[in-house]
C-alpha positions in Angstrom: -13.3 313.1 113.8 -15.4 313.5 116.7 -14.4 314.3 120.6 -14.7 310.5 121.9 -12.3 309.1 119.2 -9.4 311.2 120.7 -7.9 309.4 124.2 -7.6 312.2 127.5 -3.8 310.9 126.7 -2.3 310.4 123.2 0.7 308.3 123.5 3.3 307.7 120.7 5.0 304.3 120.4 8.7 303.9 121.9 9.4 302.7 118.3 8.2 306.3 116.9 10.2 309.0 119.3 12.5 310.6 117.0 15.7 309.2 116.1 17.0 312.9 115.7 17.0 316.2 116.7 15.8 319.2 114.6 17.5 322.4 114.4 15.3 324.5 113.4 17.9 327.4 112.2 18.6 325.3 109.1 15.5 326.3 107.8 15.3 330.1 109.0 15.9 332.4 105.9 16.8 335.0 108.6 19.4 333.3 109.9 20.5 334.4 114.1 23.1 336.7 114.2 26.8 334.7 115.6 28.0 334.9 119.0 30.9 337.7 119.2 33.8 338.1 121.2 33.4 340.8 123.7 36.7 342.0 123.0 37.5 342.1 119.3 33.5 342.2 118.2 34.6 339.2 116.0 32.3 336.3 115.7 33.5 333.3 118.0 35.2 330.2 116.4 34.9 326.8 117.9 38.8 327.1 119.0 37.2 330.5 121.1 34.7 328.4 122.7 36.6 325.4 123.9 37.8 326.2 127.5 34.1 326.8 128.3 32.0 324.0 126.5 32.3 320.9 125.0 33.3 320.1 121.8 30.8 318.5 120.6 28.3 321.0 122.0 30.4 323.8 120.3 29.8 322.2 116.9 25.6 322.1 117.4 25.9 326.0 119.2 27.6 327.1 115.8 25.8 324.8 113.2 22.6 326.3 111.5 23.2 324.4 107.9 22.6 320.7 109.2 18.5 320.3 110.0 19.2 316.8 112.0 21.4 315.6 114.3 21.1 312.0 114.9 20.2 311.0 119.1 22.7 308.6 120.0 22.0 305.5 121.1 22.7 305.8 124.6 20.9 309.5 125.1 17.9 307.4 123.0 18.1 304.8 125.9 17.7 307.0 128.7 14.8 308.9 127.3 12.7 305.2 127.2 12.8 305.7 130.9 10.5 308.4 130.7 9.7 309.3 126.5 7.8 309.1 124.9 5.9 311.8 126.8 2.1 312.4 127.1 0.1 314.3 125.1 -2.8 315.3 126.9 -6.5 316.4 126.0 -8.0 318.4 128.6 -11.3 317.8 128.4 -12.1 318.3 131.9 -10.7 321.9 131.7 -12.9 322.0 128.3 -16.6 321.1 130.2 -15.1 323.1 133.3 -14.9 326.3 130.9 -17.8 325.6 128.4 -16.1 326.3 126.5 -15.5 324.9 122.4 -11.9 324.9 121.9 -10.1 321.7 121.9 -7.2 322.1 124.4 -4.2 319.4 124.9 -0.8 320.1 126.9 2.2 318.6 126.3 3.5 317.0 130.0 6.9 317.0 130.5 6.7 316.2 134.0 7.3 312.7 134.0 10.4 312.0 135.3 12.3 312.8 138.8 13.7 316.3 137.7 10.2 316.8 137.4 10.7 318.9 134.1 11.5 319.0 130.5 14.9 319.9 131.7 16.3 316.2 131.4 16.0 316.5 127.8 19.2 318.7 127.6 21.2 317.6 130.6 21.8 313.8 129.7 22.8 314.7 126.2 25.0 317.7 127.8 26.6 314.9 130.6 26.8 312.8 127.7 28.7 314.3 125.7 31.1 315.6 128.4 31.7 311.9 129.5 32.1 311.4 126.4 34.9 313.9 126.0 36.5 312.4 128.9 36.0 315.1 131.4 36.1 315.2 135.4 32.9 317.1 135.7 30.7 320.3 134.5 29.4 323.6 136.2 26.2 325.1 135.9 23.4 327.8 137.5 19.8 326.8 137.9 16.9 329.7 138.4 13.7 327.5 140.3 16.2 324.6 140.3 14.7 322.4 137.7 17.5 322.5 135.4 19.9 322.3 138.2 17.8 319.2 139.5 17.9 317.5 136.1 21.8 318.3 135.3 22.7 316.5 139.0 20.8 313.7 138.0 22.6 313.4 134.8 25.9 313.8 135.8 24.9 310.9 138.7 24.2 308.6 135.7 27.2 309.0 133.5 29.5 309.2 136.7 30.5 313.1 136.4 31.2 315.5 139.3 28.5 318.6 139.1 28.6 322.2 140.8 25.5 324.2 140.7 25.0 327.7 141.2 21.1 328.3 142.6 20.1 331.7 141.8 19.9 333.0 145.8 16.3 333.9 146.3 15.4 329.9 145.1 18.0 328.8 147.1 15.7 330.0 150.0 12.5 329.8 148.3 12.6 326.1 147.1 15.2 324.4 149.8 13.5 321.0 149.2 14.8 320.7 145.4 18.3 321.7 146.5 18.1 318.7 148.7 17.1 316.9 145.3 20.2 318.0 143.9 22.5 317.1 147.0 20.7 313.6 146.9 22.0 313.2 143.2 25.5 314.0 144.5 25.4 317.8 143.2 27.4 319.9 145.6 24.9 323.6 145.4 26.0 327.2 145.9 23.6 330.0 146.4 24.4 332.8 144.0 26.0 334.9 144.1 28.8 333.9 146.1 31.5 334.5 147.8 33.3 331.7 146.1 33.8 333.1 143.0 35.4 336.8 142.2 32.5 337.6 140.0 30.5 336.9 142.8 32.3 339.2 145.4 32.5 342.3 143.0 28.7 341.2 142.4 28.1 340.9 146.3 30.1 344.4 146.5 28.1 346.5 144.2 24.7 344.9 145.1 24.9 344.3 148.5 22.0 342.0 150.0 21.3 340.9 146.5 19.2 337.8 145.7 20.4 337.5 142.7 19.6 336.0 138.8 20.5 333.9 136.2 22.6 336.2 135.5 24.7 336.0 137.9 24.8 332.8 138.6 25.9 331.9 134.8 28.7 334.0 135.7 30.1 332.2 138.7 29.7 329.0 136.9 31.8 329.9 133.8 34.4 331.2 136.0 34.6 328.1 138.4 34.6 326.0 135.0 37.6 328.1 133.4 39.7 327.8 136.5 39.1 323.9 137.2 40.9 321.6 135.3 39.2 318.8 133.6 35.2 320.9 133.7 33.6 322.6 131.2 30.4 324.7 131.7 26.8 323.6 130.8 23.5 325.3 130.3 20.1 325.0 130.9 18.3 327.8 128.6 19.5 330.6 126.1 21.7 328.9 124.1 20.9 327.1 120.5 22.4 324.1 121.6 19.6 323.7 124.3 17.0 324.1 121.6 18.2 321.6 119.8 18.0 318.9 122.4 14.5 320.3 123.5 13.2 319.5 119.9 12.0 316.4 120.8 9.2 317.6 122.9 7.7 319.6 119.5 8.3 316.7 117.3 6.7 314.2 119.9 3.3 316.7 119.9 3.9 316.9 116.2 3.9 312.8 115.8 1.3 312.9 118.3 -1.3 315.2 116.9 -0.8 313.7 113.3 -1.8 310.7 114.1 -5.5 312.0 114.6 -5.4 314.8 111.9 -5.1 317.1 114.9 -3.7 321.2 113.5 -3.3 323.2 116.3 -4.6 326.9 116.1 -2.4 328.3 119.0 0.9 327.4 119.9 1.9 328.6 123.4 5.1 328.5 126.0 6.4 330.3 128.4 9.6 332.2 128.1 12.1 332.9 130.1 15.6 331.8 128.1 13.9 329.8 125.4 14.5 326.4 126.4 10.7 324.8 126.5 9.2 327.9 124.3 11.9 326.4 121.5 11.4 323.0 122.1 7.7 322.6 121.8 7.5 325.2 119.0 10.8 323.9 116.8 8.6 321.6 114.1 5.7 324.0 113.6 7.9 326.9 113.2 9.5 325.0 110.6 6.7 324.2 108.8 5.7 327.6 109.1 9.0 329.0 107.7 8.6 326.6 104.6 5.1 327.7 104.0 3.9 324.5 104.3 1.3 325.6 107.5 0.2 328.2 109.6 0.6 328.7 113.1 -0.3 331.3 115.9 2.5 331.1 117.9 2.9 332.9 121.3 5.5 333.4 124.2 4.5 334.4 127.3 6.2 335.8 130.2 6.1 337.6 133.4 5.8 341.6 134.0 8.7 341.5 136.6 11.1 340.4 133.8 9.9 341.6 130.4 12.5 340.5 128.0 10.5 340.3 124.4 7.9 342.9 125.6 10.3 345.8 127.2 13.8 344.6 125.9 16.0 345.9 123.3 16.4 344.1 120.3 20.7 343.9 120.6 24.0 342.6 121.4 24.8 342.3 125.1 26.5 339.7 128.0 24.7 336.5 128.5 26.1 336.9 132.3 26.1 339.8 134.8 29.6 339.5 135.2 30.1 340.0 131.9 32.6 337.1 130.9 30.6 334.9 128.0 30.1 336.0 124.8 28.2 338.7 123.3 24.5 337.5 121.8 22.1 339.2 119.8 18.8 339.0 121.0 16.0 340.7 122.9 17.4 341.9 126.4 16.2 343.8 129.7 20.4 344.4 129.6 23.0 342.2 131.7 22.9 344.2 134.8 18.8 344.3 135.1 18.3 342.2 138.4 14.8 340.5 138.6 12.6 341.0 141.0 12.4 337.9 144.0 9.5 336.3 141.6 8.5 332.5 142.2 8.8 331.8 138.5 12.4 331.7 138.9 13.1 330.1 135.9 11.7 332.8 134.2 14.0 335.3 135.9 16.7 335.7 132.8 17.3 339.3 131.6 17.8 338.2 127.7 16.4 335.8 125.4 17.9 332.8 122.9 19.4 334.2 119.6 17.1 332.2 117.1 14.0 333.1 118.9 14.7 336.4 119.3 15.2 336.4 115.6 12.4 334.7 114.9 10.1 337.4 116.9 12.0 340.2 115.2 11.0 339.0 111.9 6.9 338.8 113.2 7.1 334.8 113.1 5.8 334.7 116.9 4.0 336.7 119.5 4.7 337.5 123.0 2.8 338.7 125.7 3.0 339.3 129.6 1.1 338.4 132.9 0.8 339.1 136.4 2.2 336.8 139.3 -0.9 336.1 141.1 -2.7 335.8 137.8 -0.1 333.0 136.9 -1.3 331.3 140.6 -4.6 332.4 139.8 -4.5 329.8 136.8 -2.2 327.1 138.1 -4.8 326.9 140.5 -7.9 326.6 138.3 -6.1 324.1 136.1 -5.2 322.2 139.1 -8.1 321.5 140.8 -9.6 320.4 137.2 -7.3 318.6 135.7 -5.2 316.9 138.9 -1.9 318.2 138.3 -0.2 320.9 140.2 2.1 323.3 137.9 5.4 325.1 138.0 5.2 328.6 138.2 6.7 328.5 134.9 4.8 326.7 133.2 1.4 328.4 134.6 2.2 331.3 132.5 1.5 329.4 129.7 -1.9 328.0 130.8 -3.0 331.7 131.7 -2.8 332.7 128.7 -4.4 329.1 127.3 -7.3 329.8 129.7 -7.5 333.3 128.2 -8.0 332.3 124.9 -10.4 329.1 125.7 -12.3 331.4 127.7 -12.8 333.9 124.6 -14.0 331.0 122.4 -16.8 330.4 125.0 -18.0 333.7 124.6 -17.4 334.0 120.8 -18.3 330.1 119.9 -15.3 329.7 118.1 -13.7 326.6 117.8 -9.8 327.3 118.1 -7.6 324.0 118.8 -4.9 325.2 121.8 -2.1 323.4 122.3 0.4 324.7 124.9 3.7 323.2 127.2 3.2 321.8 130.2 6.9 321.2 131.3 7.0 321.1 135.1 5.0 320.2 138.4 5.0 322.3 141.2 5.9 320.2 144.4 9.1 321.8 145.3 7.1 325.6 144.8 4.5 325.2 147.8 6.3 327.8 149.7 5.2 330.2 146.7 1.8 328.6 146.5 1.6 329.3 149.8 1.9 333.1 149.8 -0.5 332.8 147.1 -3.3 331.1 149.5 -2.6 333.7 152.0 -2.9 336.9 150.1 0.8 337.9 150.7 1.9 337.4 147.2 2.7 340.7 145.1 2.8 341.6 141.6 6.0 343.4 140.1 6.4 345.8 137.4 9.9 347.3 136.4 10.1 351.0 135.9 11.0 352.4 132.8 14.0 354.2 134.5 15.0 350.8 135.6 14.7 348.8 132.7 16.4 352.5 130.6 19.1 352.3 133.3 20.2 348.8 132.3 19.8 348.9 128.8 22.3 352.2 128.8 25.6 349.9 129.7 24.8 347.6 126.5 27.8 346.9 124.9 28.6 349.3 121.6 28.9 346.8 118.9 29.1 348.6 115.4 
């Protein structure tokens, strides 16, 4: 099929965005190892897990038998205000680079949160309306997911307390004001709200914080408040799940014009978009039925696939949620102040972790101002301006297209696209002026971390 038959967008019709959700554990031979009590070292039942999330939630965390899980009608609904999303050919990026791979993002930018994000929170509010709950707690890293989650909760009616992860709390004040807009009361983290936070404040003092931390002052708040449960934006499998769609929409999407991708690519951070866009190839892959190069990438300053340990510790820095196996920087490893703060987690989810120890996927690291360095050249081709997070994908895109115009191989690059970059001109700003610094985490330091794992025999 030649270049001109394929659109710059290729759109799916309303009447063919999945019905259902695929868990992509269902078909893992390797299955991920359970979540386990920090106490007893026992995995964690559905009754352990109820004062923190919702029921229904609990049943999709725990579930890797059951490959679907049907998108209920209302959660369908609200995605027709922004889903199907686009599937884009970037053939201006293409000529810019002369280069003769076929490149396409998937753009998940479409929507006020301005990220993929929504995907996960309306089916997480959802669900807790649905439950018949006051409200839900949560932490946000750049403020994406903490953006989409308040507009959520607006929608179904449901009282929502963020924790911002402190340095993006003062990096990116404008998307706070998003959230506040929504009705979202926000909290730099870590606070002095919270005990966790205090001891936190106490043993790091003038920290800006992480992830981390701020997962930890949400589950607490949640615990202690009657009527809340806690919700997340990354790391966890029920996340995945919801962010499915965006890999079965490419999938749907690239069918329809005979279109196998080479190179599979998303950036990393707790797994959210990097499972979401890779769930149906993965699968296929898995069942034999195609092959795929399939590659994570994320940044030097937090290293979790690259430098990590491959083993049970906290999700939180406090060190109240359950233990998860998967490839860690350890809980008390605090990020550099990067601008990719979505991408500032110390651990990664279960299944993909599992799926990278059994050599299923790739990962790979870049620089900050690399990562600027190719929001920028994608930008001022291809007219629109990137998250931070999602520029580490396109670096390494640009990497690869670029190879292919030296080598004159034809390699068909398809890579997630899943935020814009409006609410990070403070950070593109430092880039413009030369002020921006790269980060790389001494051994010691990552060494010193990974020493307090918990002993799990």
């Amino acid at each position: 099929m030649s270049n001109t038959q394929i659109p710059y967008k290729i759109y799916i019709d309303e009447s063919e965005m999945p019905r259902a959700w695929y868990n992509l554990r269902a078909d893992m031979k390797n299955k991920p190892a359970p979540l386990l009590d920090p106490d007893t070292k026992q995995p964690m039942t559905a009754e352990h897990l109820s004062g923190v999330f919702c029921d229904e939630l609990i049943a999709q965390e725990l579930d890797d038998k059951n490959a679907y899980y049907d998108i209920p009608d209302e959660i369908r609904d609200f995605y027709k205000m922004y889903r199907p999303a686009p599937l884009v050919r970037a053939y201006c990026l293409e000529k810019k680079l002369g280069t003769p791979a076929k490149i396409y993002y998937k753009f998940e930018g479409n929507n006020t949160s301005g990220s993929h994000k929504l995907n996960s929170a309306i089916a997480q509010a959802y669900y807790a309306k649905k439950q018949g709950l006051v409200g839900v707690t949560t932490e946000t890293g750049a403020g994406q997911w903490g953006t989409a989650l308040s507009m959520a909760c607006s929608y179904f009616g449901l009282d929502c307390k963020v924790y911002m992860v402190k340095c993006s709390y003062e990096q990116k004040p404008h998307r706070r004001e998003v959230m506040r807009t929504y009705g979202a009361s926000v909290t730099p983290s870590p606070s002095m709200e919270t005990e966790i936070g205090r001891k936190i404040l106490s043993e790091h003092p003038g920290t800006v914080g992480s992830l981390g931390c701020a997962i930890s002052e949400a589950v607490e708040k949640a615990k202690a408040t009657e009527g809340y449960r806690y919700v997340l934006g990354s790391v966890l499998n029920q996340v995945m799940l919801h962010q499915s769609i965006i890999g079965l929409e490419t999938k749907i999407a690239l069918d329809k014009y005979g279109i196998k991708p080479d190179v599979i690519i998303g950036c990393a951070g707790g797994g959210s978009n990097l499972g979401g866009l890779i769930a149906p190839f993965m699968g296929e892959k898995i069942r034999g039925e195609a092959d795929y190069r399939i590659i994570a990438v994320e940044p030097e300053s937090c290293p979790s696939f690259t430098r990590g340990k491959y083993a049970y510790d906290f999700c939180d820095t406090g060190m109240v949620c359950p233990l998860s196996k998967m490839y860690t920087l350890g809980s008390s490893f605090m990020p550099a102040p990067t601008h990719a703060g979505g991408l500032r987690y110390h651990g990664m989810n279960s299944t993909l972790s599992q799926l990278y120890s059994d050599g299923l996927m790739e990962a790979t690291t870049v620089k900050q101002t690399e990562v600027f360095a190719a929001a920028e050249e994608f930008a001022r081709v291809e007219g629109i301006l990137p998250a931070p997070e999602s520029s580490h994908a396109i670096k390494v895109a640009l990497d690869i297209a670029k190879e292919c115009a030296k080598t004159g191989e034809e390699k068909t690059i398809v890579f997630g696209l899943t935020g814009t970059g409006y609410f990070d001109m403070m950070s593109y700003e430092k880039f413009h002026n030369g002020i921006m610094t790269d980060y790389v985490p001494a051994d010691e330091e990552i060494q010193k971390s990974l020493s307090k794992l918990p002993t799990v025999e």
